[in-house]
C-alpha positions as a Markdown table, in Angstrom:
| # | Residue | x | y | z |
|---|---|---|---|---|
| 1 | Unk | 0.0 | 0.0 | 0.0 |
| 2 | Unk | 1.2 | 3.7 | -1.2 |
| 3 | Unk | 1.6 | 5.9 | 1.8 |
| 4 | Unk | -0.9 | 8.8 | 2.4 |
| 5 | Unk | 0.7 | 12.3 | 3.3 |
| 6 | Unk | -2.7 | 13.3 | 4.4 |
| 7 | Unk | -6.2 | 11.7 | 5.3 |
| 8 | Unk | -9.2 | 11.6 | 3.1 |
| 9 | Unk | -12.2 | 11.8 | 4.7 |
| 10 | Unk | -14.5 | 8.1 | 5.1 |
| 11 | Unk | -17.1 | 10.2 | 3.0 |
| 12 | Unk | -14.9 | 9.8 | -0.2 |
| 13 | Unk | -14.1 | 6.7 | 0.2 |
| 14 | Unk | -17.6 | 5.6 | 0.5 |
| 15 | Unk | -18.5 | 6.9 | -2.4 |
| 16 | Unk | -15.6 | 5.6 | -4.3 |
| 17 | Unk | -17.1 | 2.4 | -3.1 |
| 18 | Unk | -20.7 | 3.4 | -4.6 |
| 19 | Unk | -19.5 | 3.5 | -7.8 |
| 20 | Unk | -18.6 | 0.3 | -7.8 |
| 21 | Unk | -21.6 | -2.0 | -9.0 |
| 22 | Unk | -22.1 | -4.7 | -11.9 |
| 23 | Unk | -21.1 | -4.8 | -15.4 |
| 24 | Unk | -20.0 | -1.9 | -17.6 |
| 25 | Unk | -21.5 | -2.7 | -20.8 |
| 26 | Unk | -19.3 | 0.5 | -22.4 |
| 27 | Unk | -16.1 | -1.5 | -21.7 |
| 28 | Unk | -17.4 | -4.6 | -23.2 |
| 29 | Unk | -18.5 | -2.4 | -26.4 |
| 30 | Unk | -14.8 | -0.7 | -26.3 |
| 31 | Unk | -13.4 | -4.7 | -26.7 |
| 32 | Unk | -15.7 | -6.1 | -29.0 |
| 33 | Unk | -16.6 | -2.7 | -31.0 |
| 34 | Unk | -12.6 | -2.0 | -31.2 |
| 35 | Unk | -11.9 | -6.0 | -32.4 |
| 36 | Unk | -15.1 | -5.9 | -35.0 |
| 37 | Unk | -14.0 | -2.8 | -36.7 |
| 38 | Unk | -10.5 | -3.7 | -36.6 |
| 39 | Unk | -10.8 | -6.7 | -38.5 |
| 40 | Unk | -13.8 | -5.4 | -41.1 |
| 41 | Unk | -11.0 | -2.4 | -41.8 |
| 42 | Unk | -8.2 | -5.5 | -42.9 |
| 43 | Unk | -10.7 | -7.1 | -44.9 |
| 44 | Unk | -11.5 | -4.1 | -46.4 |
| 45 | Unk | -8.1 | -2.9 | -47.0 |
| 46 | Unk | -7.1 | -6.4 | -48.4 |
| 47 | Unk | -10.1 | -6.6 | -50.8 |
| 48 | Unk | -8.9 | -2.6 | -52.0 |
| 49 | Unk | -12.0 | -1.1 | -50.9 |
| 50 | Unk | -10.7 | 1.1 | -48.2 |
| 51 | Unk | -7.7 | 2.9 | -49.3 |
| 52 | Unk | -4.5 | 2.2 | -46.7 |
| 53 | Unk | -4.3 | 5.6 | -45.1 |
| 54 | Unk | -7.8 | 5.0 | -44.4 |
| 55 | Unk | -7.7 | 1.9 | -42.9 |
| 56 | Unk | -4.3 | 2.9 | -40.9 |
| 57 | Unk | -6.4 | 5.8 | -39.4 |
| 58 | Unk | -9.0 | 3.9 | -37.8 |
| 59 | Unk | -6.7 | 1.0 | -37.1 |
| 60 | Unk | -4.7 | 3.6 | -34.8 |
| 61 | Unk | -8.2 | 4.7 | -33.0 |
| 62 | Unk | -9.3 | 1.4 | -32.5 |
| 63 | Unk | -6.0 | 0.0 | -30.5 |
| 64 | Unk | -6.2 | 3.7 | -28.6 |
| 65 | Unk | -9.4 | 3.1 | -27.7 |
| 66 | Unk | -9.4 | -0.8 | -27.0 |
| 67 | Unk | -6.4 | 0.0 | -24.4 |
| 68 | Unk | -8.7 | 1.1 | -22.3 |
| 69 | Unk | -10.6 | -2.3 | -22.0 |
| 70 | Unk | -7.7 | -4.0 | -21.5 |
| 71 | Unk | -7.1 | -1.8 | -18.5 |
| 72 | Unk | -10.2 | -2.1 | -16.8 |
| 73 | Unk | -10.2 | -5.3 | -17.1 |
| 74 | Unk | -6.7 | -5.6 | -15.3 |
| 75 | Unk | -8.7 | -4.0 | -12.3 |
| 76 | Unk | -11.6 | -6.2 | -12.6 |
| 77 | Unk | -13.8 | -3.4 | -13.4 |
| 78 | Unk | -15.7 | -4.9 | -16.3 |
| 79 | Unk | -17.9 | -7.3 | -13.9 |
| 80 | Unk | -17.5 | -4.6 | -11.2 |
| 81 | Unk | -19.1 | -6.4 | -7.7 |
| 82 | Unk | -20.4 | -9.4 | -9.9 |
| 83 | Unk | -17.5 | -12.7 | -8.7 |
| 84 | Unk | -19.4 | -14.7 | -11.1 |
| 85 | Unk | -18.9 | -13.1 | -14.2 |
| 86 | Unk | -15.2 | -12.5 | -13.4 |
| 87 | Unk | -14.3 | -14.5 | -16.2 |
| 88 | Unk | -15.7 | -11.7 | -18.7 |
| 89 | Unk | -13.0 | -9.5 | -17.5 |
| 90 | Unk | -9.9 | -12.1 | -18.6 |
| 91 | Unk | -12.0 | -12.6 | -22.0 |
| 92 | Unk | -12.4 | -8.5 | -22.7 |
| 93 | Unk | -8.3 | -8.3 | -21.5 |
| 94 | Unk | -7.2 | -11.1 | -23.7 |
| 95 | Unk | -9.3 | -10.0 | -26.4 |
| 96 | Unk | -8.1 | -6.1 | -26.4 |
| 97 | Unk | -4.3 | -7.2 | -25.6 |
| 98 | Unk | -4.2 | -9.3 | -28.8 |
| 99 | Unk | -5.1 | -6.3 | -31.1 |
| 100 | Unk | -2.8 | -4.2 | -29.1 |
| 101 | Unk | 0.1 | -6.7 | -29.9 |
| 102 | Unk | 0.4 | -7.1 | -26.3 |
| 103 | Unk | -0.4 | -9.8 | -23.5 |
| 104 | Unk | -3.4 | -9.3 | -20.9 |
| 105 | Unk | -1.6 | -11.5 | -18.3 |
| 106 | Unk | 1.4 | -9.9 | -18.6 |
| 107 | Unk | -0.1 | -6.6 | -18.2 |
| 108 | Unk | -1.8 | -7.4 | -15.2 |
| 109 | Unk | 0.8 | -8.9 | -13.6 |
| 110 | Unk | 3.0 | -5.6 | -15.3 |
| 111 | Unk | 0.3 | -2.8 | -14.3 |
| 112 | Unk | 0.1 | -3.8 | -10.8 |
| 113 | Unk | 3.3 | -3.5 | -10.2 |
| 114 | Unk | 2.8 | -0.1 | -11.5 |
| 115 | Unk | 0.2 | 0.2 | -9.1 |
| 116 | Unk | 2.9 | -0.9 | -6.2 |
| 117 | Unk | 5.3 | 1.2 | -6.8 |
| 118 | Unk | 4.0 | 4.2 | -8.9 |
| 119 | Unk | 7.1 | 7.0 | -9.6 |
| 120 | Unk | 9.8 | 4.8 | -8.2 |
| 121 | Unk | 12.2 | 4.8 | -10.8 |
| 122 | Unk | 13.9 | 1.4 | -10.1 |
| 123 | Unk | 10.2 | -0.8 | -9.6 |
| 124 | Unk | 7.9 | 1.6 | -11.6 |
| 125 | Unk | 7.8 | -0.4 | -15.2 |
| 126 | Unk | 5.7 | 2.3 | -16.5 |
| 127 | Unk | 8.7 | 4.9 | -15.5 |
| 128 | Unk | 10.4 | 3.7 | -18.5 |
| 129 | Unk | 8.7 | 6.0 | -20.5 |
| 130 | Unk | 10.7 | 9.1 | -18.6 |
| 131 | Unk | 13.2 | 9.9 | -21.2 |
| 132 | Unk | 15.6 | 12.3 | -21.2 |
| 133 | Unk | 13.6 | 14.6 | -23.8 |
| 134 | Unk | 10.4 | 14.6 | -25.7 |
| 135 | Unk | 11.9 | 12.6 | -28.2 |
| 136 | Unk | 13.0 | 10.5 | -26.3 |
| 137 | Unk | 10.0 | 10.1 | -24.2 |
| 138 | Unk | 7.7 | 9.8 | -27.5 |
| 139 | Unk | 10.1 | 7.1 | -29.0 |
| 140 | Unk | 10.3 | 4.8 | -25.3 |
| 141 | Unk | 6.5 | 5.5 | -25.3 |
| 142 | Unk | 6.4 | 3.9 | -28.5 |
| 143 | Unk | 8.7 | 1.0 | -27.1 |
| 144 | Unk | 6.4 | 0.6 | -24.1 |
| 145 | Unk | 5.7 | -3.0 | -24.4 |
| 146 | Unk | 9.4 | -3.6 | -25.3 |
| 147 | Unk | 9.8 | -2.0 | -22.2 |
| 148 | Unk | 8.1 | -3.8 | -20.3 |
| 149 | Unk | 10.2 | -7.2 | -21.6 |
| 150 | Unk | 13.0 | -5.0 | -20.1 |
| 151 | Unk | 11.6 | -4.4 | -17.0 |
| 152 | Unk | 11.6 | -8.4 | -16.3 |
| 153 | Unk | 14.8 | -9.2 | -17.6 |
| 154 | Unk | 15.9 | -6.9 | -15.3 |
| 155 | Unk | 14.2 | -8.1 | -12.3 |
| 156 | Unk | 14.6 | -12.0 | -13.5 |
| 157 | Unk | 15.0 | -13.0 | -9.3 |
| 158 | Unk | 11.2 | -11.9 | -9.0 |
| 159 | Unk | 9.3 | -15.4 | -9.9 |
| 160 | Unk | 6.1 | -13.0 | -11.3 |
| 161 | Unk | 8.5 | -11.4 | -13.3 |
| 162 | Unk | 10.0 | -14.5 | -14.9 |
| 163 | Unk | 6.4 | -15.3 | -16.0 |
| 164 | Unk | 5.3 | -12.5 | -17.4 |
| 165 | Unk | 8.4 | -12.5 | -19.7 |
| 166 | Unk | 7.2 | -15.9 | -20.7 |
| 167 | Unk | 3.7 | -15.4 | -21.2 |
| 168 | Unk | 4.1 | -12.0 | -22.6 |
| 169 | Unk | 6.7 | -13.6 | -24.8 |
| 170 | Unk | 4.6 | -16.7 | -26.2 |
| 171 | Unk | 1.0 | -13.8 | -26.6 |
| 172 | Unk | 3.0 | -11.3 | -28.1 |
| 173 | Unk | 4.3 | -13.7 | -30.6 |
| 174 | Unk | 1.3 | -15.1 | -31.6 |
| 175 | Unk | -0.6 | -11.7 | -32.4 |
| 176 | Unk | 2.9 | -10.7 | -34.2 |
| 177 | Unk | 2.9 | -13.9 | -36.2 |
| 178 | Unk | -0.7 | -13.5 | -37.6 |
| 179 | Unk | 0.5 | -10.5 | -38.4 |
| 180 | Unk | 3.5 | -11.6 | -40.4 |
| 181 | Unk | 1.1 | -14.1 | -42.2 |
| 182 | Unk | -0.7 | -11.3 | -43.5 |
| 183 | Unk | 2.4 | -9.7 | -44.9 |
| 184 | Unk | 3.2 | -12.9 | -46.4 |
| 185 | Unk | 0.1 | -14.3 | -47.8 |
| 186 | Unk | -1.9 | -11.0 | -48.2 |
| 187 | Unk | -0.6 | -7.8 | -48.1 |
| 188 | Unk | 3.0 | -6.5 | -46.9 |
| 189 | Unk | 1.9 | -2.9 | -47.2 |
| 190 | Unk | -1.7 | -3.9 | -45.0 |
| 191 | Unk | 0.3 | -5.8 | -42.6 |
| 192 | Unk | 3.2 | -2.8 | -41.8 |
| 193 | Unk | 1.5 | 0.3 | -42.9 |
| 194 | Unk | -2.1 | -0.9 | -42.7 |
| 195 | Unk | -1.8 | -2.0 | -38.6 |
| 196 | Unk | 2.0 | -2.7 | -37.5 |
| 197 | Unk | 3.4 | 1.2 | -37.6 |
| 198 | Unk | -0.4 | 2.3 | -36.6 |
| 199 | Unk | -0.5 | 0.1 | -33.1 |
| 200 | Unk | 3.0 | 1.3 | -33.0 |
| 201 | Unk | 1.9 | 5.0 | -32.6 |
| 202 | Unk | -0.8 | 4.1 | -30.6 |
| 203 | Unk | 1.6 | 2.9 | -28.8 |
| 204 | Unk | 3.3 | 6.0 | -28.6 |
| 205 | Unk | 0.1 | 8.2 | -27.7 |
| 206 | Unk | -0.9 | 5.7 | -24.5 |
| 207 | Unk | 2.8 | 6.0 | -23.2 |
| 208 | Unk | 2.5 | 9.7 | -23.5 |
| 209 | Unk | -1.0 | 10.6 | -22.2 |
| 210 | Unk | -1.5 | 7.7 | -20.3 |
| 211 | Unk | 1.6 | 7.4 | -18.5 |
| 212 | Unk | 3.7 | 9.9 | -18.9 |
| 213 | Unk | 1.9 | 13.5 | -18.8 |
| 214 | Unk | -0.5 | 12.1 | -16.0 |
| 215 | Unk | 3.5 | 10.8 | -13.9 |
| 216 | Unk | 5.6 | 13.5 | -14.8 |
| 217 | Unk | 7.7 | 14.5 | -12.6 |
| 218 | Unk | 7.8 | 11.1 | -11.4 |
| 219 | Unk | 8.7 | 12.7 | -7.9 |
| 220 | Unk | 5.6 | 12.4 | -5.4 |
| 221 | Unk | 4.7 | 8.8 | -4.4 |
| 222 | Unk | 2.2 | 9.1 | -2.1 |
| 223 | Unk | -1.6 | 7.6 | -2.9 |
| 224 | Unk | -2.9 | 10.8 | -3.8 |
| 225 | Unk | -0.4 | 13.0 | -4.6 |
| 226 | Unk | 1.6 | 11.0 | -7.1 |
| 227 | Unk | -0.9 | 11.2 | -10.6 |
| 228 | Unk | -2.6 | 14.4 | -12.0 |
| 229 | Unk | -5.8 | 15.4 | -12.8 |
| 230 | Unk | -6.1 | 18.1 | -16.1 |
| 231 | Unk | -9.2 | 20.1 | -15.8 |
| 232 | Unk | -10.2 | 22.2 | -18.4 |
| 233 | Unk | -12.7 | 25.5 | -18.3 |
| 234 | Unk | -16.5 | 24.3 | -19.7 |
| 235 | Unk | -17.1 | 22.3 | -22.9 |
| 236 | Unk | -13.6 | 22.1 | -23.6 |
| 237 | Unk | -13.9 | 19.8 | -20.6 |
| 238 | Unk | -16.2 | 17.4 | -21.9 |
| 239 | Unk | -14.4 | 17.5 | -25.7 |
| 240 | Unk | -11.2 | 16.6 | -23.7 |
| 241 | Unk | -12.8 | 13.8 | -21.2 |
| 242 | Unk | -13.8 | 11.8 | -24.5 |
| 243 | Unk | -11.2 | 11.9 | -26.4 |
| 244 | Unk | -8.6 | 10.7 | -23.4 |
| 245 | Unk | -11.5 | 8.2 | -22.6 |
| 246 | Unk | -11.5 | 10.2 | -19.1 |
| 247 | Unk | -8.1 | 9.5 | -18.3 |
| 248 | Unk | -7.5 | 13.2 | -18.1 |
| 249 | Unk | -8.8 | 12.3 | -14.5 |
| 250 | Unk | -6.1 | 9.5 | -14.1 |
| 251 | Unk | -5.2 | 10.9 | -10.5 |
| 252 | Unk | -8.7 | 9.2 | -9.1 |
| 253 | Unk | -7.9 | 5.9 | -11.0 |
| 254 | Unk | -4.6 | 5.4 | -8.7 |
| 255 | Unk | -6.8 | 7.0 | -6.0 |
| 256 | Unk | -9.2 | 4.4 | -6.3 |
| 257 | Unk | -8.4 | 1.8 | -9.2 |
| 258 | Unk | -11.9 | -0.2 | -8.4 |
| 259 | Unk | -13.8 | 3.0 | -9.6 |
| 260 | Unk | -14.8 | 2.2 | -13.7 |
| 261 | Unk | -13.2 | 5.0 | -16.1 |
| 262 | Unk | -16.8 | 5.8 | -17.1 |
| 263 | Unk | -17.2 | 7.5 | -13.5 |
| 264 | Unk | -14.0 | 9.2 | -12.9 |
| 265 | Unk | -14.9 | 12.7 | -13.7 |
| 266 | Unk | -18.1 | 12.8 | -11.8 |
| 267 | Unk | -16.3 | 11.5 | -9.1 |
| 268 | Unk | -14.1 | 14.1 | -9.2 |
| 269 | Unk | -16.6 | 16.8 | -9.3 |
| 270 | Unk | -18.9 | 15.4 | -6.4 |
| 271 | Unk | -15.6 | 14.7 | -3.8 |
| 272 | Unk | -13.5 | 17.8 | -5.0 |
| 273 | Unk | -12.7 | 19.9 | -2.1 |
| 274 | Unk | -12.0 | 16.6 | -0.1 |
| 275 | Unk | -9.5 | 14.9 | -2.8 |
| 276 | Unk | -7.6 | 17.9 | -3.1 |
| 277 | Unk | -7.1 | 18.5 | 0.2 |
| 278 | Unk | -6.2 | 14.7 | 0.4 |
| 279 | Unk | -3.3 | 15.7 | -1.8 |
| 280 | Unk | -4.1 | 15.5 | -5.3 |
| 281 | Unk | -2.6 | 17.4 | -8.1 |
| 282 | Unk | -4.4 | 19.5 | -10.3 |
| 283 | Unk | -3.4 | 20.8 | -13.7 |
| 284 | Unk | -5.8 | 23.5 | -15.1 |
| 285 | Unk | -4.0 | 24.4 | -19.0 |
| 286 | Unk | -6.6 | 27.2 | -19.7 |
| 287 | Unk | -7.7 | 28.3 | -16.3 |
């Protein structure tokens, strides 16, 4: 458990805890919606009737967008209170992590580690994404998952970590070898420019809004005080909260990581005084 610098009130946390009920049909729709449209746009592209920038464009929003299902579902928030549907949650992971090029065990097993040790620059896997620069930072970002691989090589003596290379190694390879039969037996162009360089910036904007602007500095370590909040004046607000699937308001996710993304703005606005006070950083651009 992160140490808290300063008390919340009860109050907050049970209302964190009211949020918390059954299933989140949006997620479910993010994971199935994202994979549907994904793989209509490849047979599309590979029959000629969607040009490739076309198909590269929506590729890129669908594995943005199907990120988030693979996160909520490394929190169990998919089935929310429901035990007996917690096998939807693995289902919607495994099913988002394969377009992502990416492994829903070894996330979770990566993620909560992230969780664990949020900022701390030698446990933090997700603190790989600090580079030295923006360049930097937007090519590592880009790297994330490779990071990741990195992160348990170089913590091999942790048993969790061993498996997650593995696993992450045999899933990762399996999504990458479809892909490779597509270049070989379809398309080359559909396979690299069509989906491969699209996750791969994808890639890139998760590491940057979804880890890095929401971390940096990477100094504060406490529960509440060590991820942001961005609040922006009026509509902008709302324009804002859907296009970073609400993870603008990323600081009450590591506040309360049971809480499902679809309520983390209103939960913001209802328990404001008392989360700030608790600590948490806010970032208002325009005022």
């Amino acid at each position: 458990m992160l140490p808290e610098h300063r008390a919340h009130s009860s109050a907050m946390a049970t209302n964190a805890n009211a949020t918390i009920s059954g299933v989140v049909w949006q997620t479910i729709a993010l994971s199935l919606g994202g994979a549907a449209i994904i793989i209509a746009t490849m047979i599309l592209g590979a029959m000629k009737a969607l040009p490739l920038w076309a198909v590269s464009v929506i590729v890129y929003t669908c594995i943005y967008l199907s990120y988030t299902a693979l996160h909520e579902s490394v929190h169990q928030n998919v089935t929310g209170l429901r035990k007996d549907l917690a096998w939807i949650n693995r289902a919607v992971g495994t099913l988002s992590a394969f377009f992502l090029l990416h492994s829903y065990e070894m996330h979770k097993i990566i993620h909560l580690t992230h969780h664990r040790s949020t900022n701390d620059p030698d446990h933090d896997p997700d603190h790989w994404v600090n580079g030295a620069n923006p360049v930097t930072t937007a090519l590592r970002s880009m790297a994330l998952f490779v990071g990741y691989f990195v992160y348990c090589r170089n913590h091999w003596d942790d048993k969790k970590m061993r498996h997650a290379f593995w696993i992450g190694l045999r899933d990762t390879s399996l999504a990458l070898g479809l892909l490779a039969l597509i270049a070989i037996f379809v398309d080359w162009k559909l396979a690299l420019f069509g989906y491969f360089i699209p996750a791969s910036f994808a890639s890139m904007t998760l590491g940057i809004f979804f880890d890095y602007l929401v971390h940096t500095p990477y100094k504060a370590r406490a529960r509440f005080e060590n991820t942001r909040v961005f609040v922006f004046p009026n509509w902008l607000d709302t324009a804002v909260t859907w296009v970073y699937v609400q993870q603008n308001y990323h600081g009450v996710h590591h506040a309360f990581p049971r809480i499902p993304f679809t309520k983390y703005r209103s939960f913001f606005r209802s328990t404001q005084a008392d989360i700030i006070e608790a600590g948490m950083p806010v970032a208002r651009p325009l005022g």
